[in-house]
N, C-alpha and C positions, 0 to 999 in steps of 0.2 A: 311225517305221515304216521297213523296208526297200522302200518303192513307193511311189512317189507323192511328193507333198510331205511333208517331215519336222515334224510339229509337235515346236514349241521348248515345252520343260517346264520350269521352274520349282515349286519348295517352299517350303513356309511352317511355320513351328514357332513354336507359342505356347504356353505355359505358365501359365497362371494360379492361382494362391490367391488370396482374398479374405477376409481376417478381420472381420466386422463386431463391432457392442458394444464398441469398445477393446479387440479381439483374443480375445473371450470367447465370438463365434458364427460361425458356416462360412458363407458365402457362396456366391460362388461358387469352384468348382475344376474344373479341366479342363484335360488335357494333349493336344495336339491336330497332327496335321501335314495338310498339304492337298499336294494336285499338280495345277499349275494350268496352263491352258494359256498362253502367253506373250504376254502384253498383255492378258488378261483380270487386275481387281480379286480379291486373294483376301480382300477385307475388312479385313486384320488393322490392327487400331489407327484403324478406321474404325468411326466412331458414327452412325446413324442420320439423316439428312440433317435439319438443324435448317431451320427459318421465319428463324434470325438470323442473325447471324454467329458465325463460334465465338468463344473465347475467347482476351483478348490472353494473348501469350507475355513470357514474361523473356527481358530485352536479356543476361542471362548467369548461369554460376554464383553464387550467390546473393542473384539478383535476385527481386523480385517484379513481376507484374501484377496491377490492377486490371480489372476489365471492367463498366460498369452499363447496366440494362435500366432502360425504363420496362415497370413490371407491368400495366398499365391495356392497351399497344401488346400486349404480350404476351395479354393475356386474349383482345384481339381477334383477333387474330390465331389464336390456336387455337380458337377457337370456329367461325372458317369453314375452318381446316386441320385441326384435329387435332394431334397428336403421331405421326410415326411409332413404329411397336414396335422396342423395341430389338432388338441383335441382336450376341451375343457370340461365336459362333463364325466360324473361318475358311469360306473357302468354295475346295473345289477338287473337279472331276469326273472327274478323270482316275483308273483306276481301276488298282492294282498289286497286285491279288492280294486274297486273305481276313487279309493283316495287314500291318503294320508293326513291326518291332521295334528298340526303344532299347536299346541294349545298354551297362553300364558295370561299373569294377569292381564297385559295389555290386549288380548283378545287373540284369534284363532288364526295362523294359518292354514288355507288347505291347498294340499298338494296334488297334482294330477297324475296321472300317467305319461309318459313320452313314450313314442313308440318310430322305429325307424322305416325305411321307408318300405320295407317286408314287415312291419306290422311286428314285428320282437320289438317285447317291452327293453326298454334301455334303464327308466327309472322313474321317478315323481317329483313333480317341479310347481314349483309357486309361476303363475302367468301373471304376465305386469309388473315385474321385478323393474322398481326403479329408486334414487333418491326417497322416495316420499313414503313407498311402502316395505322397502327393505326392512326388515326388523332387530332394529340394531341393537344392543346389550338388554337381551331376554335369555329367562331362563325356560325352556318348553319341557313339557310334559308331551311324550311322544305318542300319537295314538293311533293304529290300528282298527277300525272300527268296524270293519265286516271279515276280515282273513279272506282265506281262501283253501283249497284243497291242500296246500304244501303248509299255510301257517293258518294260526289259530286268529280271532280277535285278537288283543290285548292292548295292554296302555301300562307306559313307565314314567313314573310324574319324575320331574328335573331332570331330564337324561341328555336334553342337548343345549347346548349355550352360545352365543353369539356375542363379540366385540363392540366394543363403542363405536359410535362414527369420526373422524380424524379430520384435521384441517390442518392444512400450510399455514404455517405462520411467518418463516423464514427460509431465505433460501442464498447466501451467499451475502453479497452488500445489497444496498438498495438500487445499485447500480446491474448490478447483475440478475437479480430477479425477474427483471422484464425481459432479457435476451437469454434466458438461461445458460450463460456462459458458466461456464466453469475454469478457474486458472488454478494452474500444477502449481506457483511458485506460494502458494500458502495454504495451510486449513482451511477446507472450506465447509462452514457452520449451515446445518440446518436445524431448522424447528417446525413444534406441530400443538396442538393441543387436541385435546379428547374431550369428547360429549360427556362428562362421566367414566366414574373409574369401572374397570373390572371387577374390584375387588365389591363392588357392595353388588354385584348380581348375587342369587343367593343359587351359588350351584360353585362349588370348586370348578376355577378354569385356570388354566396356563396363561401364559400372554410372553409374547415373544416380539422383537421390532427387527426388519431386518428391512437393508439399506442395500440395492444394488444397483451399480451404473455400470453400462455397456458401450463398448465402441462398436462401433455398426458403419460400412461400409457403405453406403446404399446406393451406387451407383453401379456396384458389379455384385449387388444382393446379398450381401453377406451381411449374418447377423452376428452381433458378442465374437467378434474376433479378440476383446481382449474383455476384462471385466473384472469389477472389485464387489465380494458379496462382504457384507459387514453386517455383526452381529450388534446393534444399538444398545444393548440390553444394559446398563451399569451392575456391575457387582453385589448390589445393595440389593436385589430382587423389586426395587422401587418401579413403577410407569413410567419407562423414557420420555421426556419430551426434546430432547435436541440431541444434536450428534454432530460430529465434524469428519467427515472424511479427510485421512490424514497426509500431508504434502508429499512424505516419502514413498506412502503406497501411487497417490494420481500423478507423480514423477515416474515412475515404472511405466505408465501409458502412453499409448501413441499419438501427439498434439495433431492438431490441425496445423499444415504449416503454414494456412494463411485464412482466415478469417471468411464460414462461407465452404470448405469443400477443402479434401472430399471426404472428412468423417461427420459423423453424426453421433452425438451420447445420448444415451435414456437413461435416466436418473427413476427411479422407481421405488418409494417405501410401502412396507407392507408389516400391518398391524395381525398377526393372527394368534385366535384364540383357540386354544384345546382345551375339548373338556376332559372326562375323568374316564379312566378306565369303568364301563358299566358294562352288567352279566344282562341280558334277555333274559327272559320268563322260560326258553329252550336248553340255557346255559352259553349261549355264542355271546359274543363280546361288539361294543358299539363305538364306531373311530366318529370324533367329532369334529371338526374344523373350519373356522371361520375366518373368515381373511377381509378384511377393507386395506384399498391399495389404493395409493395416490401415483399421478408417475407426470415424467415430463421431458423433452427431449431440447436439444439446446446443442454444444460444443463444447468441445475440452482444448482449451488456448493454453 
């Protein structure tokens, strides 16, 4: 504001696709920016506050971890907590206007308002978010184009960036691809290929591949009682296109002991892109991220 104390603004851009079925059904999709006030959470990459602890990390590009629960601690445990509800959008209330618009060569997104069901703005969101209108490896020029009492007009050309689109290509033998089995007693190889690389959008971006399978319960509701997150990425800074989850870590997990029940796996890749550290025309700073996920659920034999 021009009186008073200045509140510091901060932006959040997140991107999602989600392919479920081995890339055969829509998930979720939502393109989304928030304006938040400075030191307040805008959520983004934040899950739901678990009863456990999250999940170990990989010591590096292409490492794995392991993580195991006991199911029985877990049962109790949410029987006198609950599960919180998920919650996949950003969260910002600062409010700039009746839109936001992305602007690239390929032409304009524009973004609206979301509001809950008391009417507080939550953020600004692309409607009709699917396959065909997602906008997948652009670079936008971020625009502002009325402000409002707390911010001004403005426009930052290349300031946000989005991933390519991803496809399965492989997933185990040609045997196991239709029943998404999974078997502990060897490597088991995936692959994918990309609509185009990263590297020729014209905005520095990150790009990161990460590979996560969950054992899931689902007759006494239990999700990720055990799980391997794996870092795809090779050493060389190159575009992953394959991976193998490796025997000794899906030997740590809990098998099915008979074909059918009573576990279940989700197998789940996810391509995301970060853009660059960028200052606002205020001085606050602009988190970027885009994700397209593929995922599929099956058994670990």
């Amino acid at each position: 504001g021009d009186s008073g104390e200045e509140t510091e603004i901060s932006v959040s851009f997140d991107a999602v696709i989600q392919q479920n079925g081995w890339g055969t059904g829509l998930g979720r999709c939502s393109v989304q920016v928030a304006f938040i006030e400075r030191g307040l959470s805008d959520g983004m990459g934040e899950h739901p506050a678990q009863p456990w602890e999250p999940l170990a990390m990989p010591e590096g590009d292409g490492d794995c971890a392991v993580t195991l629960r006991d199911i029985e601690e877990m049962k109790e445990i949410l029987a006198e907590q609950g599960m919180p509800e998920d919650n996949w959008n950003i969260d910002g209330r600062i409010d700039v206007g009746s839109r936001v618009l992305l602007e690239s060569a390929e032409g304009t997104v524009e973004l609206l308002p979301v509001r809950d069901p008391d009417g507080v703005l939550q953020h600004y969101a692309m409607s009709g978010c699917d396959e065909q209108t997602f906008p997948f490896r652009r670079a936008f020029d971020l625009v502002v184009p009325e402000g409002s009492v707390e911010i001004p007009a403005f426009r930052i050309d290349d300031a946000l960036g989005t991933g390519p689109q991803m496809a399965l290509t492989g997933l185990g033998s040609l045997t196991e691809i239709g029943s998404g089995t999974v078997q502990q007693s060897a490597d088991f190889p995936i692959a994918w290929s990309f609509d185009g690389d990263v590297a020729t959008i014209d905005m520095p971006l990150q790009h990161q591949l990460w590979v996560t399978l969950r054992n899931n319960a689902p007759d006494d509701n239990i999700q990720e009682f055990e799980a391997m997150l794996c870092l795809a990425d090779p050493p060389d800074d190159s575009l992953p296109t394959q991976f193998s989850l490796p025997a000794a870590d899906l030997q740590q997990l809990t098998p099915n002991p008979a074909p059918g029940s009573p576990y279940r796996i989700g197998l789940q890749l996810d391509s995301r892109t970060t853009g660059p550290e960028l200052t606002m025309p205020w001085g606050q700073r602009i988190r970027v991220q885009s994700t397209v996920s593929i995922d599929g659920d099956g058994e670990l034999l």
